[in-house]
C-alpha positions, 0 to 999 in steps of 0.5 A: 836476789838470785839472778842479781847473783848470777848476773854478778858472778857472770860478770865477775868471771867476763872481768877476771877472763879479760886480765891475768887475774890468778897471777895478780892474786898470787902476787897480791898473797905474796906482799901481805905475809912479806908485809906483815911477818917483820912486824908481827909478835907471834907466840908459840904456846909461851914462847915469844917469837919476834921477827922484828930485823933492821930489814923492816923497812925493806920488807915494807917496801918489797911488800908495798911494790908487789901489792901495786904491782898486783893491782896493776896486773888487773887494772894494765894488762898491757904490762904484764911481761915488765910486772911479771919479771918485777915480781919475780925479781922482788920475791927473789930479793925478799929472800935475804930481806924479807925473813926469808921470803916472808917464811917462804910464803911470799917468796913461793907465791910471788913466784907463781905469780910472776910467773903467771903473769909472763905467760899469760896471753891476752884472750883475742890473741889466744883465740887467733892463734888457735887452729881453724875449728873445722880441720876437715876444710882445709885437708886436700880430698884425697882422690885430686891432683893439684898441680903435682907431678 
């Protein structure tokens, strides 16, 4: 039972490095509470508070649209820059539609993720652009002359 753990955790973690997996996690944290605040009847000791507006259908659709664009940033990596900019673009916009960015919550991680998402590079281009691993082989001994003056 343990080893069918492990080998699910391993690869759990192969998959997750592979796409930018955090900025689809944030943006999926973003369209629940963008999604649910406008329909909730939450209640404070014995107050009521109703956050019911004429903008539901709104903060439906901006929820709806974040939660596919999560989706896609798992499962499409290739479009990570257009998701990022869309998801940023949409927790700026839930602001004045959405109850404040679903309280701000929404409009915070929806942020974070659009943000994750635009800047995070695929692991083989990552791995190209990183320096040689041993610098030492590319360092001219000191004691030669190469065609100077």
């Amino acid at each position: 039972m343990r080893v069918a753990a492990t080998a699910t955790r391993r690869e759990f973690r192969t998959w997750r490095d592979g796409r930018p997996f955090w900025a689809g996690l944030f943006t999926f944290a973003a369209g629940l509470p963008i999604i649910y605040f406008p329909y909730a009847h939450l209640k404070f000791g014995a107050i009521p508070l109703a956050l019911s507006t004429s903008a539901g259908a709104g903060s439906l659709i901006i929820g709806v649209l974040l939660v596919a664009l999560a989706v896609s940033l798992w499962f499409h990596q290739q479009a990570r820059v257009f998701a990022g900019i869309a998801v940023i673009l949409l927790a700026l916009v839930s602001f004045p539609v959405a109850n404040f960015g679903g309280l701000l919550i929404g409009l915070t991680s929806g942020l974070i993720g659009g943000s994750l998402a635009c800047a995070w590079i695929p692991p083989t281009a990552a791995a190209e652009s990183q320096p040689a691993a041993n610098p030492a082989s590319t360092t001219i001994p000191a004691g030669e002359d190469h065609g100077g003056t």
